[in-house]
Residue, then its C-alpha position, 0 to 999 in steps of 0.5 A: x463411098x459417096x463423098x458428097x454432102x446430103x442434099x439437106x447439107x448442101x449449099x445453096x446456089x443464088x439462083x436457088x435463094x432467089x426462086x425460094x425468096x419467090x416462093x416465100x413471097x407468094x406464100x406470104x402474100x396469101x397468108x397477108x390476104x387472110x389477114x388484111x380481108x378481115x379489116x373493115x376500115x379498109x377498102x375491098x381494093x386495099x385488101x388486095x394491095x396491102x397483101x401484094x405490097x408486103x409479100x411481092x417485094x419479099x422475092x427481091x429481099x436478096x438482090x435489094x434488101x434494104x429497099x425491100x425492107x424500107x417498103x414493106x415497113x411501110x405497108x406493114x404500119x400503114x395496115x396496122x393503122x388501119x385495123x390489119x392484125x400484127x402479123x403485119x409486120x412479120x413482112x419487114x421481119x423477113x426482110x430485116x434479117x438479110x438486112x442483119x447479115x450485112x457487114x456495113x450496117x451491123x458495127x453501127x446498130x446496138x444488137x444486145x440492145x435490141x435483142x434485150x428489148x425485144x425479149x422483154x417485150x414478148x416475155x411482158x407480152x406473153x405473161x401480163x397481157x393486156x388488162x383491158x378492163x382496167x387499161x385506158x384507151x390508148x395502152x390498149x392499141x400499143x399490143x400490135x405495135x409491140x408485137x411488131x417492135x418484137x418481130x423486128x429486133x428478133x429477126x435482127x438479133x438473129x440475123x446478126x448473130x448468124x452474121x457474126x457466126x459466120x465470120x468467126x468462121x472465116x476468120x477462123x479458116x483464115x487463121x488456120x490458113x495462114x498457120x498451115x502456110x506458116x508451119x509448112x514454110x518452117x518445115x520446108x526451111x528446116x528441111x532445107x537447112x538440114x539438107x543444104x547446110x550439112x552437105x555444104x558444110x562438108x563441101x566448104x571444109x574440104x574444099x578449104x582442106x584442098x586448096x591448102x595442101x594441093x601443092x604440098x599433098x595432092x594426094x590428100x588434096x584428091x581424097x578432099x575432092x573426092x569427098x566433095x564429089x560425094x557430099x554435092x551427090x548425095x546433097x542433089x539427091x536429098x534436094x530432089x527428093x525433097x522438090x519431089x514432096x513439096x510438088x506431090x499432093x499424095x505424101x502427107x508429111x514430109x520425106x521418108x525415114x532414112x533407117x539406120x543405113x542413114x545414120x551410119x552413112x552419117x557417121x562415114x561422112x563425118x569419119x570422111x571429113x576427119x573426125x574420128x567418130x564413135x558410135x554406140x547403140x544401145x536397145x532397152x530390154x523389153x524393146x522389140x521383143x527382145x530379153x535384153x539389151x545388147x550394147x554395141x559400139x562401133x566406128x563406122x563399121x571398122x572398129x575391131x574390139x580387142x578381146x583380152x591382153x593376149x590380143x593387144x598386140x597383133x588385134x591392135x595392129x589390126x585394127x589400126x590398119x583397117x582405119x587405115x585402110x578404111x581413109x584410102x580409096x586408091x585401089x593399089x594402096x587399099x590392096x596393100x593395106x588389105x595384104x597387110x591387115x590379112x597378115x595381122x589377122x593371121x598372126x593374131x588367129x593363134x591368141x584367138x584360138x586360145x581365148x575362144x578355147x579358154x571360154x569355151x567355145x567351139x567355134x572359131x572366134x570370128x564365127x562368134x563375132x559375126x554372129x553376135x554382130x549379126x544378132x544386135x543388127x537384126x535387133x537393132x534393125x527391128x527397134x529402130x522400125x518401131x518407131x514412128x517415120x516422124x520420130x526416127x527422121x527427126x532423129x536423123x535430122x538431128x543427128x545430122x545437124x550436130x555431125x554438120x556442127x562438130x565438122x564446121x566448128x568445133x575442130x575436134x579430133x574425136x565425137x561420140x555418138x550414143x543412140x538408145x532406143x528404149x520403149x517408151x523413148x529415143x535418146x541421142x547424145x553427142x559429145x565432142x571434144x572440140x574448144x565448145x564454142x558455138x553459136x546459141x540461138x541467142x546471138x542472132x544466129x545459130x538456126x541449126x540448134x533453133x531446128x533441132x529444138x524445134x524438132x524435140x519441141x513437136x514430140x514434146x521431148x527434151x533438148x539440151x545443147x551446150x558447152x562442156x567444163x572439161x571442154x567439148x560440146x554437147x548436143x543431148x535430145x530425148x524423144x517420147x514414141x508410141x511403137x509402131x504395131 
């Protein structure tokens, strides 16, 4: 497909002005000599001067336009006197309009004026006529000089308006210039904020964590380093990435959706830094295809429901040593652990096998288990791929920064992260129970709620950010979408 504009649409260069202002000028210099040659009170070799005069100096009306003009008004009026029709001063016309897209002369000339002045001329003139039967002498030798009034206020008042046309039009590319300059320096600076701040938020508590037990408990003073190994990892690769788009004139907007492998990744790094965090994702019926909602709850992977009384005891103890075992990275000490929780899982196989017997089910509980994990991820996977790349990275963003909030100022001990993918609309909530004191966009800082109500604000959703009466904060955003066929 050619990309290029019709030669009718092209603009023209200079050069090809002025070889069509030459042109022009020779053309009116023949038609001015089909009108000057009818003039008897002019000499034979005025007749040749006067068309020359004011068609010649026409070729120059681009590189000289206001001498140009001054002239050929000149010869225009001075041929009118002399009995040359009033097509004269359609010479001075041509030449005034570039006069008119002149930006120096323009604020200082009443255009409205001479536009009305010049309308009602030619409307008095086309309709009333001239009554030559009654009219005194001297009315009748005003038809040509109104005519010429006509011509040049017309050709001003058109001239100016092509001026003032085109520079609404530069002023209005200049506007969306510097829009376009402004929002990008907005997403660059939330972007980097969601980067920078949520990583070396994580860093600078950790870091604090080490250098306060490093004498005492170096073993959680390694576990701290080893978080801040992996947060300054993943915050040089997001910071990559991010260079990488702002370099690249092929991306259009933005980094790409992290899925919902980023989200839990978010939850591991909040669970890392000592938050106990709970994550529960719910898909609406009707969303993917799907014939109902299939709520589930998990921490970060690890959390094992107990199904029952008769599973209180060995599933509890289960489950409380994978937490265990989740927060060690020592390979001994996980080894130890993960004989441990083998032996739970085997003390409690019996209870299981009487509750899978009791609902009648064939299969182990295990095998039910993980097909029912298997069945809400697969749904979940294919709810979250229907939503727009922008809504489901502001949700991560978003995410992100109220995770990088619990962890640096709310000194809780528990959050709960709910995500709900409906049909029409994402929603995400997350509650801590922390003290509640934050910092509002209205104290002066605060940018990390200023970015995520932006985000909510560019889908046209709801954001609502704020302490709790039973302590705790909460972040709540609701995103509207369109599916993603």
């Amino acid at each position: 497909m050619n990309d290029t504009h019709p030669f009718y649409a092209r603009r023209m260069s200079r050069r090809q002005l002025v070889m069509l202002d030459v042109a022009a000028g020779a053309c009116a210099a023949f038609i001015f000599f089909t009108v000057t040659v009818h003039a008897e009170a002019l000499p034979p070799w005025m007749r040749l001067a006067l068309p020359a005069g004011l068609g010649l100096p026409l070729a120059l009306r681009r590189l000289c336009p206001l001498p140009v003009f001054c002239f050929t008004l000149v010869i225009a009026v001075y041929a009118a006197l002399m009995g040359a029709a009033g097509l004269v001063y359609l010479a001075p016309a041509y030449a005034l309009y570039i006069v008119a897209l002149s930006d120096r002369l323009g604020p200082a000339v009443p255009t409205s004026a001479i536009a009305v002045v010049s309308l009602v001329t030619i409307v008095g003139m086309t309709v009333a006529g001239t009554p030559r039967d009654v009219a005194p002498d001297w009315l009748l030798h005003l038809d040509q000089p109104l005519l010429g009034i006509a011509a040049l206020g017309g050709a001003w008042t058109i001239g100016r308006a092509v001026q003032e046309r085109r520079s609404f039009a530069v002023r209005d590319a200049e506007r969306m210039a510097a829009q376009a300059v402004s929002d990008e320096r907005l997403r660059i600076a939330r972007e980097l904020h969601d980067v920078v701040t949520h990583s070396v938020g994580l860093i600078a508590v950790k870091a604090g964590v080490a250098n306060h037990v490093m004498a005492t408990r170096p073993e959680e003073a390694h576990d701290a380093l080893r978080v801040i190994e992996t947060a300054s990892r993943s915050a040089l690769v997001e910071m990559r990435h991010l260079l990488g788009v702002l370099r690249s004139t092929s991306v259009p907007d933005g980094v790409p959706t992290p899925g919902l492998a980023g989200i839990r990744g978010l939850v591991e790094q909040a669970r890392l830094a000592g938050v106990e965090v709970k994550l529960v994702f719910r898909v609406e019926a009707g969303v993917s295809g799907s014939a109902g909602a299939l709520p589930q709850e998990k921490g970060a992977g690890r959390k094992v429901e107990v199904l029952g009384d008769e599973l209180a005891s060995g599933r509890a103890d289960v489950r409380q040593r994978q937490v265990e075992l989740g927060r060690v990275d020592s390979a001994r000490e996980r080894a130890v652990l993960g004989r441990a929780v083998e032996a739970g899982r085997q003390a409690a196989a019996p209870a299981w096998a009487d509750v899978a017997r009791r609902q009648g089910g064939e299969s182990s509980a295990g095998a039910v288990s993980q097909g029912r994990t298997a069945a809400r991820q697969e749904e979940e996977e294919e709810a979250w791929e229907r939503l727009p790349d922008g809504v489901g990275l502001a949700v991560y963003r978003i995410m992100q920064e109220a995770l990088t909030n619990v962890v640096k100022h709310a000194a809780p001990t528990r959050c709960r992260v709910s995500l709900v993918i409906g049909r029409e609309e994402v929603g995400l909530e997350v509650v801590d129970d922390g003290p509640g004191r934050r910092t509002l966009p209205g104290d002066g800082a605060g940018h990390g709620l200023i970015g995520m109500r932006e985000r909510v604000t560019m889908y046209g959703g709801g954001f609502e950010a704020g302490s709790l009466p039973e302590g705790g904060f909460r972040v709540s955003a609701t995103l509207p979408y369109e599916e993603v066929s």
